[in-house]
LOKEMI-293144 format. One record per residue: x, z, y of N, C-alpha, C in turn; residue in one letter. Coordinates in steps of 0.1 Angstrom, whole numbers, padded with zeros to 4 digits, always signed. Layout:
<kollos>
XZYXZYXZYA;...
</kollos>
This chain:
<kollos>
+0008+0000-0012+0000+0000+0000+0009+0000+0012X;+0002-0010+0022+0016-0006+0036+0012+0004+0037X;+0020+0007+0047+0024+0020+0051+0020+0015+0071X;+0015+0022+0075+0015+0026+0088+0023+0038+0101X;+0029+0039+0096+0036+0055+0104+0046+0047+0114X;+0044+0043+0126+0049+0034+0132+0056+0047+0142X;+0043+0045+0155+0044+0051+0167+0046+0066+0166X;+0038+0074+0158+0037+0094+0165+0037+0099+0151X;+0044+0091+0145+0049+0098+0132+0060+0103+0128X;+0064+0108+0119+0078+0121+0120+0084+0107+0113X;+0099+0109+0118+0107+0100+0109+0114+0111+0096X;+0113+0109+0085+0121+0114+0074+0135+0103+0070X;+0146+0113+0073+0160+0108+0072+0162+0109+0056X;+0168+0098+0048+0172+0102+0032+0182+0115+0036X;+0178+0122+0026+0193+0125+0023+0204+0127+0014X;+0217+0122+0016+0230+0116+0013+0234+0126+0004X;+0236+0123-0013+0244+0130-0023+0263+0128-0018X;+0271+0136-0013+0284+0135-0015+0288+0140-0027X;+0300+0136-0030+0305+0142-0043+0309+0154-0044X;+0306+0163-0057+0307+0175-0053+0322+0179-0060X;+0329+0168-0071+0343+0172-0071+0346+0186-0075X;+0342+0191-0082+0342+0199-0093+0342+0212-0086X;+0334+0219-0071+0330+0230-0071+0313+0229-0064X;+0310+0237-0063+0295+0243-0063+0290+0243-0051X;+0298+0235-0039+0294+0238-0023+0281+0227-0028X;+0274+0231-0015+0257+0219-0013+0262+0206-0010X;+0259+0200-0014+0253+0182-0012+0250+0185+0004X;+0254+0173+0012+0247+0175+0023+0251+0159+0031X;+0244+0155+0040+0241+0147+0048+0241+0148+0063X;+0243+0136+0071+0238+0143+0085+0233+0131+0092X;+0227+0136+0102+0216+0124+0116+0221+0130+0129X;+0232+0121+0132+0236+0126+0145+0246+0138+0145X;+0245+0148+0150+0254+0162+0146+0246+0173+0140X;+0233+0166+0129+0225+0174+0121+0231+0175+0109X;+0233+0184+0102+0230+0187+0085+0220+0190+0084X;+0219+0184+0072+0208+0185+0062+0212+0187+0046X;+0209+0197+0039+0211+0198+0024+0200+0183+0017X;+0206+0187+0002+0197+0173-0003+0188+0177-0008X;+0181+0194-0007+0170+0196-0006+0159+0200+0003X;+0163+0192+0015+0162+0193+0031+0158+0174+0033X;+0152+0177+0046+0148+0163+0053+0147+0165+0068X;+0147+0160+0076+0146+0161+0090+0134+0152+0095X;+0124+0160+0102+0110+0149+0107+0112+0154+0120X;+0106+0143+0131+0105+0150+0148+0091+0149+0148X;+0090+0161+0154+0074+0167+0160+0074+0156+0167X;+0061+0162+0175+0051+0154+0184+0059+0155+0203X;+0067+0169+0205+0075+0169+0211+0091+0166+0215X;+0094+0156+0206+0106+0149+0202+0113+0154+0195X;+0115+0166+0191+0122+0172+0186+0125+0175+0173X;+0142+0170+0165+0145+0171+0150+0142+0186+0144X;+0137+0186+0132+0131+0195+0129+0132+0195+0114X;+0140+0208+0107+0146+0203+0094+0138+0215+0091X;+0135+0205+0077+0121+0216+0065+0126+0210+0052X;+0121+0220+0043+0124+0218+0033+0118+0201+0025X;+0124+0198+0014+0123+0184+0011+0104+0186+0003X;+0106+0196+0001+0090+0202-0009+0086+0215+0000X;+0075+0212+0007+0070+0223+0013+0056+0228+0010X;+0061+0242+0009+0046+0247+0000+0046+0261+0000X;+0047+0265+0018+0043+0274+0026+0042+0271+0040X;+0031+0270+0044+0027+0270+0055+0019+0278+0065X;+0023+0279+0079+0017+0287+0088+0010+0280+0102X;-0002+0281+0103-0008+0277+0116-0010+0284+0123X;-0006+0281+0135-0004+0292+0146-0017+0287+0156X;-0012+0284+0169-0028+0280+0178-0034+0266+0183X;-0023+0260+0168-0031+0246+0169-0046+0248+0158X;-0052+0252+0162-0065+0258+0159-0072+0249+0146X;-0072+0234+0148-0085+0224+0138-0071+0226+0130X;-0056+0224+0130-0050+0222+0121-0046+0216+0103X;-0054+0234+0099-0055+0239+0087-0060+0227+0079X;-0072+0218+0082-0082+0209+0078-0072+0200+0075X;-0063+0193+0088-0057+0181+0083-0045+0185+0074X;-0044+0195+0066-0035+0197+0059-0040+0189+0047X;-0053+0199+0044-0066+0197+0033-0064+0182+0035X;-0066+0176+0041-0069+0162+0040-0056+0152+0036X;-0049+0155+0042-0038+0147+0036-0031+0153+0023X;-0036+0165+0016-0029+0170+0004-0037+0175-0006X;-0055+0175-0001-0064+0177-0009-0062+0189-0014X;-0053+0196-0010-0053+0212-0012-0048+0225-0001X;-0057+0234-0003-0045+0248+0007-0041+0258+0006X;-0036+0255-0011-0030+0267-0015-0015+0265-0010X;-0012+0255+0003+0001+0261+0006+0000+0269+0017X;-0016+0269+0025-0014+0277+0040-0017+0289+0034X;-0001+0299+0039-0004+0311+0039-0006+0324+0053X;-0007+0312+0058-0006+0322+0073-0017+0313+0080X;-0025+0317+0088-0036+0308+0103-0037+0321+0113X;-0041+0314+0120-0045+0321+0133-0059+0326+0133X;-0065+0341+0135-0077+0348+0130-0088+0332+0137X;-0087+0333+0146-0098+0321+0150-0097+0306+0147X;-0090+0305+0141-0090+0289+0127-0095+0297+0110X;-0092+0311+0103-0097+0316+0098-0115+0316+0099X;-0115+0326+0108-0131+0323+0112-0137+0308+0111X;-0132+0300+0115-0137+0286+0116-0137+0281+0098X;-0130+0282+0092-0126+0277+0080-0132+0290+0069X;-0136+0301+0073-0143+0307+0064-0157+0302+0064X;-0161+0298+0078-0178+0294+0080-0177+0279+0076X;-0167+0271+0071-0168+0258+0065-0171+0255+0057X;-0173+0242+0050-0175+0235+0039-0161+0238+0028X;-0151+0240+0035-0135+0244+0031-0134+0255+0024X;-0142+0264+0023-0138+0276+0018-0145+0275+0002X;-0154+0265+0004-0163+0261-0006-0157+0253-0022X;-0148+0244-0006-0141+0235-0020-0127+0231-0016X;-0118+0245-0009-0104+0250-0018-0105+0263-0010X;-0119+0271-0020-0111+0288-0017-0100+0291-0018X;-0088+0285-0015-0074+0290-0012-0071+0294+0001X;-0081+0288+0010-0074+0285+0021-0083+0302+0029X;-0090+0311+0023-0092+0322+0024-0083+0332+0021X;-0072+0324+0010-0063+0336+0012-0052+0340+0019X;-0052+0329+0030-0045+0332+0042-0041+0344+0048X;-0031+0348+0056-0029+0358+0062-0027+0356+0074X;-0033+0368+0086-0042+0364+0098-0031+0376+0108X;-0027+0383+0100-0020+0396+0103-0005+0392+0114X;-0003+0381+0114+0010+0376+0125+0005+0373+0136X;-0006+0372+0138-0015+0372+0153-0019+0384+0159X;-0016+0394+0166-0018+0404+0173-0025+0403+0186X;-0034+0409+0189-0036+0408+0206-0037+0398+0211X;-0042+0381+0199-0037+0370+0208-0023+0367+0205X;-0012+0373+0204+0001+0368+0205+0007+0367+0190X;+0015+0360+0187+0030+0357+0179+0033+0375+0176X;+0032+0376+0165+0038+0382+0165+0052+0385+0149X;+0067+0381+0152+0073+0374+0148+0079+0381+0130X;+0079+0397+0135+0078+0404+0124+0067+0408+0116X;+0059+0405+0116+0047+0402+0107+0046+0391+0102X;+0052+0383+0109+0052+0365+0102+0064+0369+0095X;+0072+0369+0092+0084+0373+0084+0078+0376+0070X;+0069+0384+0074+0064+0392+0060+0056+0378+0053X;+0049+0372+0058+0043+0358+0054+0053+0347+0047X;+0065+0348+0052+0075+0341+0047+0072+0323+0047X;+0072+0318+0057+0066+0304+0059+0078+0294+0058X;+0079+0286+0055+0089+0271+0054+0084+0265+0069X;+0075+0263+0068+0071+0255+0079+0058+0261+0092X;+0063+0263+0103+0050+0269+0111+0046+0255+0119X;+0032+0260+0119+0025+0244+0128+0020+0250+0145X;+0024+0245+0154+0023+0254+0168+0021+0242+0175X;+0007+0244+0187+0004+0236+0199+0016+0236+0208X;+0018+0219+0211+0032+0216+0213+0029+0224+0228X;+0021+0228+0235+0020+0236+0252+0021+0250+0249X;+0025+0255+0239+0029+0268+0236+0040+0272+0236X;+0050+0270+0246+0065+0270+0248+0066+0288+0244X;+0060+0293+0250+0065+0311+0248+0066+0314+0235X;+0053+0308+0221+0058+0311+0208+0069+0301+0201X;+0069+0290+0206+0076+0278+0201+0093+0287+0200X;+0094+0292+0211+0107+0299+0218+0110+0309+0204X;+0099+0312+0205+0104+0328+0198+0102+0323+0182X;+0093+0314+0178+0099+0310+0163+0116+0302+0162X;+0118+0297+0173+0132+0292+0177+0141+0301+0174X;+0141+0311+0181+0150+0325+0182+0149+0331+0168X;+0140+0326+0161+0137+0334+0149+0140+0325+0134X;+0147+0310+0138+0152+0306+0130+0141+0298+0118X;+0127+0302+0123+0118+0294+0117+0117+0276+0121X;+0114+0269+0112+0110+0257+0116+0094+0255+0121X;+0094+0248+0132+0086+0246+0134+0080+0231+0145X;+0071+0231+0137+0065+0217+0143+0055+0215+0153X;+0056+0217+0164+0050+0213+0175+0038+0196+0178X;+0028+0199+0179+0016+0190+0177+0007+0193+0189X;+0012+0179+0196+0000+0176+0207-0017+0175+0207X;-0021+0178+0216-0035+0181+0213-0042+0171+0222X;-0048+0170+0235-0051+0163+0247-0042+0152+0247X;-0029+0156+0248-0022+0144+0254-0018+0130+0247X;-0026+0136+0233-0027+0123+0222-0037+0113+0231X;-0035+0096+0237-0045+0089+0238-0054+0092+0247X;-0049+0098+0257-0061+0105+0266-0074+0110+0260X;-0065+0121+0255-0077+0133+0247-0089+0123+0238X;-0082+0117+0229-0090+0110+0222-0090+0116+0208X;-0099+0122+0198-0098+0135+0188-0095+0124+0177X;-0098+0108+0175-0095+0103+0167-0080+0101+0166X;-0076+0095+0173-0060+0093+0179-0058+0104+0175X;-0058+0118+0178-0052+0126+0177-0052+0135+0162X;-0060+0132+0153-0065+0135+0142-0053+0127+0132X;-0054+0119+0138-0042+0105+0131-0032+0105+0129X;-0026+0110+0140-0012+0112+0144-0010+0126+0135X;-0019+0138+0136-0015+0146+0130-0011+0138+0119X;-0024+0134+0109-0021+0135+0094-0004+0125+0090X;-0006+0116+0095+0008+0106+0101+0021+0112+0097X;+0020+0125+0108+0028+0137+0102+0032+0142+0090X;+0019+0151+0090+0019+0158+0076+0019+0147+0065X;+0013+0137+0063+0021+0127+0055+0037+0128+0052X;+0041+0121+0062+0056+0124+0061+0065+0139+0055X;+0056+0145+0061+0060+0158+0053+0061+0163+0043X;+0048+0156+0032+0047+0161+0023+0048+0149+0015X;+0051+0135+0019+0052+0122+0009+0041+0121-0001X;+0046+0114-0009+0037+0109-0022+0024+0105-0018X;+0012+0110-0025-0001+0105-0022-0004+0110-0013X;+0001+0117-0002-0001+0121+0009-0001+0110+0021X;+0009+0098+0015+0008+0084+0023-0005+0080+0024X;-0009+0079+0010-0016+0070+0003-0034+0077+0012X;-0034+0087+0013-0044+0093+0015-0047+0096+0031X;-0036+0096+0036-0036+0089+0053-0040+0077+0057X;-0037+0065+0052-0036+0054+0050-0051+0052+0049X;-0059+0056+0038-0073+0055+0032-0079+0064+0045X;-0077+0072+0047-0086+0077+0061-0087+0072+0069X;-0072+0068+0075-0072+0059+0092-0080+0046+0087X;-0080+0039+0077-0084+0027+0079-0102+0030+0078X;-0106+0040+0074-0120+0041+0072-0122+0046+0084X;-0119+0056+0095-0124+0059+0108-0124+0044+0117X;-0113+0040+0116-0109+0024+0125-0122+0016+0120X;-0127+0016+0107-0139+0006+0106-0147+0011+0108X;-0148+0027+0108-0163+0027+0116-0168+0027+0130X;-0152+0030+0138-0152+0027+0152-0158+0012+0156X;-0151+0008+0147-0154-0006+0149-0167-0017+0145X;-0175-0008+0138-0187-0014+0133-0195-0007+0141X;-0192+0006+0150-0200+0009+0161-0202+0005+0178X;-0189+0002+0176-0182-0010+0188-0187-0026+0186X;-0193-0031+0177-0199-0041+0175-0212-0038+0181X;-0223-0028+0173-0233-0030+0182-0239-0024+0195X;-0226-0019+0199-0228-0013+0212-0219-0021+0225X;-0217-0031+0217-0209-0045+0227-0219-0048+0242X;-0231-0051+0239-0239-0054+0247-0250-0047+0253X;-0248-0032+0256-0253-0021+0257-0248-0020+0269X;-0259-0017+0282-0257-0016+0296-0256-0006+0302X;-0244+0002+0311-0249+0014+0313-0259+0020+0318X;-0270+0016+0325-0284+0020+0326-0291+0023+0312X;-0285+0016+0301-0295+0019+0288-0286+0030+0278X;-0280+0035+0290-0271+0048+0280-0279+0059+0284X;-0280+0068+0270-0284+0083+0281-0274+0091+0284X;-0280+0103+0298-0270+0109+0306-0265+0121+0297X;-0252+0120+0291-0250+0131+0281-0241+0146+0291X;-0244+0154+0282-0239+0169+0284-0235+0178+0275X;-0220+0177+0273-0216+0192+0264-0214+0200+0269X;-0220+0210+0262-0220+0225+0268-0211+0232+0258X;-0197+0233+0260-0187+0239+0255-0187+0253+0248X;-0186+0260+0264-0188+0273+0259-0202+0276+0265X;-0207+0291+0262-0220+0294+0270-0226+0307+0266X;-0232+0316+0273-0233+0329+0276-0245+0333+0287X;-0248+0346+0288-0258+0349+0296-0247+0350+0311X;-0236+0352+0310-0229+0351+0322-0225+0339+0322X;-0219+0330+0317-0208+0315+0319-0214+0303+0311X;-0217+0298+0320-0218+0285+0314-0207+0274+0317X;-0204+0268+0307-0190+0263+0310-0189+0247+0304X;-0188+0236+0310-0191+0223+0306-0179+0216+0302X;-0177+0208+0294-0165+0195+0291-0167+0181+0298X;-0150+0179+0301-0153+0170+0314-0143+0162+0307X;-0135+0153+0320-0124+0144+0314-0115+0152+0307X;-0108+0146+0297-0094+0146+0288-0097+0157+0286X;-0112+0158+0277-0115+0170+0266-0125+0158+0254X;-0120+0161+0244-0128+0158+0234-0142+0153+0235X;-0151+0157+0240-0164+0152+0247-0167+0142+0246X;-0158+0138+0261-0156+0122+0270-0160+0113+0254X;-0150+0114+0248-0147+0102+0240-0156+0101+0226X;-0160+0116+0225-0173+0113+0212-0184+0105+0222X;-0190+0110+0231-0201+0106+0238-0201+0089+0245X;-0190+0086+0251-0187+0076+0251-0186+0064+0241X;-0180+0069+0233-0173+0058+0226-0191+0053+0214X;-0198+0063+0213-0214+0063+0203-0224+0058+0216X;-0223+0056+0224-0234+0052+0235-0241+0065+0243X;-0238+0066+0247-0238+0077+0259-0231+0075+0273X;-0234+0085+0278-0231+0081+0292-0222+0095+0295X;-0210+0098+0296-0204+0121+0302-0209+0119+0313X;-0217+0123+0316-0220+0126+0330-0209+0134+0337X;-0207+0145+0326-0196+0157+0335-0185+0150+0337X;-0178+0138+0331-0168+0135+0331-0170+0123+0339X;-0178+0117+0340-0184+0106+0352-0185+0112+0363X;-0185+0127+0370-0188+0134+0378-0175+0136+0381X;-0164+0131+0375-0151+0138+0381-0147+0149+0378X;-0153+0156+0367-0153+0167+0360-0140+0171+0354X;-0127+0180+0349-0116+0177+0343-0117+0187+0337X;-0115+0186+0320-0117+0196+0312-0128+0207+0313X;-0123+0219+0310-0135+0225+0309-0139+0233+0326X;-0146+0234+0328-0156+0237+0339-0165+0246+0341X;-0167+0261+0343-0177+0265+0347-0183+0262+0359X;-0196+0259+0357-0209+0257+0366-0221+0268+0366X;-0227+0266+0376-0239+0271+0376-0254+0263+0369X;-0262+0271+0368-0278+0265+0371-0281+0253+0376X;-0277+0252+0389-0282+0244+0401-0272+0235+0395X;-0260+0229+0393-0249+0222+0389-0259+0212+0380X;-0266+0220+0365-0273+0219+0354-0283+0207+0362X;-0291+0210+0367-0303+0209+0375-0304+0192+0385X;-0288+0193+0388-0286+0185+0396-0281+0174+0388X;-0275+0171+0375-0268+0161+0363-0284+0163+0357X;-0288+0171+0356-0303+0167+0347-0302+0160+0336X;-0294+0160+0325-0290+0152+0312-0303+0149+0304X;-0299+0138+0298-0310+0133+0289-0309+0139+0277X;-0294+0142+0270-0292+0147+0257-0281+0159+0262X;-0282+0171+0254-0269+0179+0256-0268+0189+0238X;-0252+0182+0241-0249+0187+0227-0239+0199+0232X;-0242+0211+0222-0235+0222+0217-0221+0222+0212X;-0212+0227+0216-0199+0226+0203-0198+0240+0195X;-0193+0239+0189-0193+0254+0181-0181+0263+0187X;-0178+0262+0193-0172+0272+0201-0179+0281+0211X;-0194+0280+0204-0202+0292+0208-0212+0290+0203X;-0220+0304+0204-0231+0306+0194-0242+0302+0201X;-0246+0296+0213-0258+0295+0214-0260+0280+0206X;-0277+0281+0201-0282+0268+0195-0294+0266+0204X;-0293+0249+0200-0302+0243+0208-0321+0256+0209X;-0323+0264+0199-0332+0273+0200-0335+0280+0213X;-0319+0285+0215-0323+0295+0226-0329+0290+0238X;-0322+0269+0239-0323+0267+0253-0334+0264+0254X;-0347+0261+0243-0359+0254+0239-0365+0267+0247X;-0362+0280+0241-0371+0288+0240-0371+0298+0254X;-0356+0295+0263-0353+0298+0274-0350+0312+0266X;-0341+0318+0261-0338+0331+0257-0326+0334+0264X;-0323+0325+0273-0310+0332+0283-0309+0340+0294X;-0310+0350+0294-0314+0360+0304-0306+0350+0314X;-0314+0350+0327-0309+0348+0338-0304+0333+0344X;-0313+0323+0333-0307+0311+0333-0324+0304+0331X;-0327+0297+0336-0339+0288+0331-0336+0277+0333X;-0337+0272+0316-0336+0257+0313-0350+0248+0307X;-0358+0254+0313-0369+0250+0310-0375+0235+0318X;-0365+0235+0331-0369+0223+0337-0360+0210+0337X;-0345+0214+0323-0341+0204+0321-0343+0194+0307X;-0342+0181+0318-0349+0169+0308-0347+0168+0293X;-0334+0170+0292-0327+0170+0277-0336+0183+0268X;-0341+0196+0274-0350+0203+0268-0364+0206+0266X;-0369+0196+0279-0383+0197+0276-0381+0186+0268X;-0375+0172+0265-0376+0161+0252-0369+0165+0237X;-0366+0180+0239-0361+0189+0224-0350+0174+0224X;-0339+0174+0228-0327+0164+0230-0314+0173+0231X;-0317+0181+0220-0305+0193+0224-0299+0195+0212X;-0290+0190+0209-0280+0191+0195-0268+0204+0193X;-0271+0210+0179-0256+0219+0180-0248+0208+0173X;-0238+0205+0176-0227+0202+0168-0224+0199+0154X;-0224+0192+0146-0218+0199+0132-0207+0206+0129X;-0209+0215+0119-0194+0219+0111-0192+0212+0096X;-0181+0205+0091-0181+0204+0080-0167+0210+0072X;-0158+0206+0072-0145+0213+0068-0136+0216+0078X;-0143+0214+0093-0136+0218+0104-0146+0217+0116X;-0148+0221+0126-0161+0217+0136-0155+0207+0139X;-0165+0193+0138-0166+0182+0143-0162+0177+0154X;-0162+0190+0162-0160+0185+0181-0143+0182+0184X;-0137+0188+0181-0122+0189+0183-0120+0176+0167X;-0104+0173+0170-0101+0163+0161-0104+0167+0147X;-0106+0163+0135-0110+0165+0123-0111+0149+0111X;-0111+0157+0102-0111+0150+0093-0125+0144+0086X;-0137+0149+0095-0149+0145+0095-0151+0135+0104X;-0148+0131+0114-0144+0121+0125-0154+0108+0117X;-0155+0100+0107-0159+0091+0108-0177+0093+0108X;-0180+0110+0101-0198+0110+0103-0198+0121+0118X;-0190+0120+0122-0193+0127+0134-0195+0114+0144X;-0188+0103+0148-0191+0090+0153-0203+0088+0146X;-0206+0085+0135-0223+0079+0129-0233+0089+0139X;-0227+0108+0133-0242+0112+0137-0242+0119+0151X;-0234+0114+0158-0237+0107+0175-0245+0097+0180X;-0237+0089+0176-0245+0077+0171-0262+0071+0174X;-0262+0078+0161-0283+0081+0156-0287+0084+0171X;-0284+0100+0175-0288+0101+0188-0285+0097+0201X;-0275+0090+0206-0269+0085+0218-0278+0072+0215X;-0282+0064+0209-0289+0051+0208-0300+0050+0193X;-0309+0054+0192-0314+0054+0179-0323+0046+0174X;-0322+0031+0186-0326+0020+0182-0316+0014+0174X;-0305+0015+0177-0296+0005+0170-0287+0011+0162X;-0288+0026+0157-0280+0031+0145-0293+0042+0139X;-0294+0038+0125-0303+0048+0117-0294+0053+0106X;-0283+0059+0104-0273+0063+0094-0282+0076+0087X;-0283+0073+0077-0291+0083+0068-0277+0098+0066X;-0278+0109+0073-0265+0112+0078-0270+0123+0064X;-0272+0127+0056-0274+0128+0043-0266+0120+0033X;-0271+0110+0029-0265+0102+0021-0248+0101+0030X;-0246+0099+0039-0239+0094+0047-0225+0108+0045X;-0231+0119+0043-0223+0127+0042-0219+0131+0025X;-0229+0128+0021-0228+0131+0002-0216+0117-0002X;-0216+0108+0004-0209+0097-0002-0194+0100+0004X;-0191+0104+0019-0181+0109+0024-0173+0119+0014X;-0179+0126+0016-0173+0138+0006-0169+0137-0005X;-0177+0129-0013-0175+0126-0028-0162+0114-0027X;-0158+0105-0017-0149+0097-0018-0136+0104-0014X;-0140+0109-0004-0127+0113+0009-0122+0129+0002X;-0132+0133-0002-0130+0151-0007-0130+0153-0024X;-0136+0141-0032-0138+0143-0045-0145+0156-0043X;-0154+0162-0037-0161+0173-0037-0181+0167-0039X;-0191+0173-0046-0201+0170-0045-0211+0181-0033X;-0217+0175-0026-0218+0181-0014-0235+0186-0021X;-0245+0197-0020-0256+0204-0023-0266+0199-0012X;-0278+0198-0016-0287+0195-0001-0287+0206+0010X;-0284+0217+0002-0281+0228+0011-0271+0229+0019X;-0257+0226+0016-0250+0225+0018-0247+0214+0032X;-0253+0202+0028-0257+0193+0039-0265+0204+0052X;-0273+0206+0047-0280+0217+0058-0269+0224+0068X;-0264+0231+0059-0252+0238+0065-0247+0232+0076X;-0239+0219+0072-0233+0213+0076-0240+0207+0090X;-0247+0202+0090-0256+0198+0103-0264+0206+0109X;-0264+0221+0108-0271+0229+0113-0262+0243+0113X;-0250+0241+0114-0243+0253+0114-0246+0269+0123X;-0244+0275+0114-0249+0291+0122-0238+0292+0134X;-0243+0304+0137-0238+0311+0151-0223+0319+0147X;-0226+0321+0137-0213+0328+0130-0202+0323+0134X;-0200+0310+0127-0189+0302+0130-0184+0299+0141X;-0187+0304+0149-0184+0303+0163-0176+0319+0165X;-0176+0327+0162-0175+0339+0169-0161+0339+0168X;-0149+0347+0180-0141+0348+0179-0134+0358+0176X;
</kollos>
């Protein structure tokens, strides 16, 4: 199968058997003024930098690149190597489809996050080959540095102008590399399946006018105190866009996330507003106006019940993931539901069973497109 790892993928250097000449020192190689043993390889993160891990890795730690854990699963179909996550990718991955079909990835250890922070003697105890860290997190990046850990640094936004597919890709691209074998093979089979459904969505939304889009709204986070919206170069933009919709918040000049008021709400007046799971309100509360101090009773998206939570499937859908190609379908359906009827059922039973070799339950679907409040909590 070709191979694609062109642009934002790790380069893996061979490495060089010398002769060992009849004593016991290591085999070793080099890239530049690197050693590397010949049970060593050298990949560059997402922030240029050479980064030697072992040739077989099968301990892993996620730090606060948050969806991470998923694209592991996906490019290695297993997670019995993550033994460390960050409590709030835990939480997310215990309320998933993931926990369902590789309870491994629950036996992670959560105990190296303190207060929010790194904390580098408790990771020690976890004993990781490889840590996975948001390449804008210089303060831990530093101190796994200082600490002799490897680690791989992974852009998040700055992939493609905050594009979650792009950025989903590039991950696995990586961990591909990382972990070789059918890990190629299984990267390869994903990208080309998201790319054709982009692209069979982009066919009939060719001739789709922006007056015949509706005015979309994510509502991020959200609270009886904050409401807080997604604007440009956040994840949003580019689900709602790219399925036929219109960001309002990001057509308003909006950048990233945003708290607004009421009157803010009032004044965009959205046709459709979707939830992400990075909070527990559901479309319920906004139907039923259960938000002390907030009435959404006069917006359009709620009196036409046009108010979506999100899905969760083996990672929340909203940030990059490995669900990406039914998260574009079941946008889709609702951003234009003249011209996409994806039976997001079938659509998800057949996903899973190809992409996951997992058999998905009607309940389980439920789950999935109706995720609780749980899964949110931090």
């Amino acid at each position: 199968m070709k191979k694609k790892y062109g642009f934002l993928a790790a380069v893996t250097l061979a490495a060089g058997l010398l002769a060992a000449c009849g004593n016991e020192e290591s085999k070793t190689t080099s890239s530049s003024d690197k050693q590397t043993t010949a049970e060593e390889k050298m990949i560059q993160d997402q922030l240029g930098r050479d980064v030697t891990i072992p040739g077989d890795v099968d301990r892993v730690v996620v730090g606060g690149i948050l969806p991470y854990f998923s694209t592991w699963f996906v490019a290695t179909n297993s997670t019995k190597e993550i033994v460390g996550m960050h409590p709030n990718s835990y939480n997310a991955a215990s309320n998933s489809m993931l926990a369902k079909m590789s309870p491994d990835v629950l036996k992670a250890s959560t105990d190296f996050i303190q207060n929010g922070e790194l904390n580098v003697e408790e990771l020690m105890n976890v004993d990781p080959q490889v840590y996975f860290e948001i390449a804008n997190d210089t303060k831990s990046i530093e101190k796994l540095d200082e600490a002799g850990i490897s680690t791989v640094a992974l852009q998040t936004v700055e992939v493609a102008d905050a594009n979650p597919v792009e950025t989903f890709n590039s991950w696995l691209k990586v961990t591909a590399e990382i972990k070789g074998g059918d890990a190629l093979d299984r990267a390869d089979k994903y990208v080309d399946n998201v790319t054709n459904v982009q692209k069979e969505i982009d066919t009939k939304l060719k001739n789709v006018e922006k007056e015949d889009k509706p005015r979309v709204l994510v509502l991020h986070q959200h609270s009886d105190k904050s409401i807080v919206v997604a604007g440009q170069n956040l994840w949003g933009e580019y689900w709602v866009n790219q399925t036929g919709g219109y960001d309002i918040v990001s057509g308003d000049g909006v950048q990233g996330q945003k708290e607004v008021n009421m009157e803010q709400i009032y004044k965009w007046n959205p046709d459709i507003i979707y939830i992400t799971n990075f909070t527990e309100t559901q479309p319920e509360d906004l139907f039923n106006n259960k938000i002390s101090g907030q009435d959404w009773s006069d917006v359009k998206a709620v009196q036409d019940k046009k108010v979506y939570k999100i899905p969760l499937g083996i990672y929340r859908w909203f940030p990059p993931s490995g669900d990406a190609p039914l998260m574009l379908k079941w946008m889709a359906n609702h951003n234009q539901p003249e011209l996409f009827d994806y039976d997001m059922n079938d659509e998800i039973k057949t996903y899973y069973k190809d992409f996951y070799n997992f058999d998905v339950t009607d309940d389980e679907e439920e789950t999935i497109l109706h995720p609780s409040s749980e899964a949110a909590k931090q």
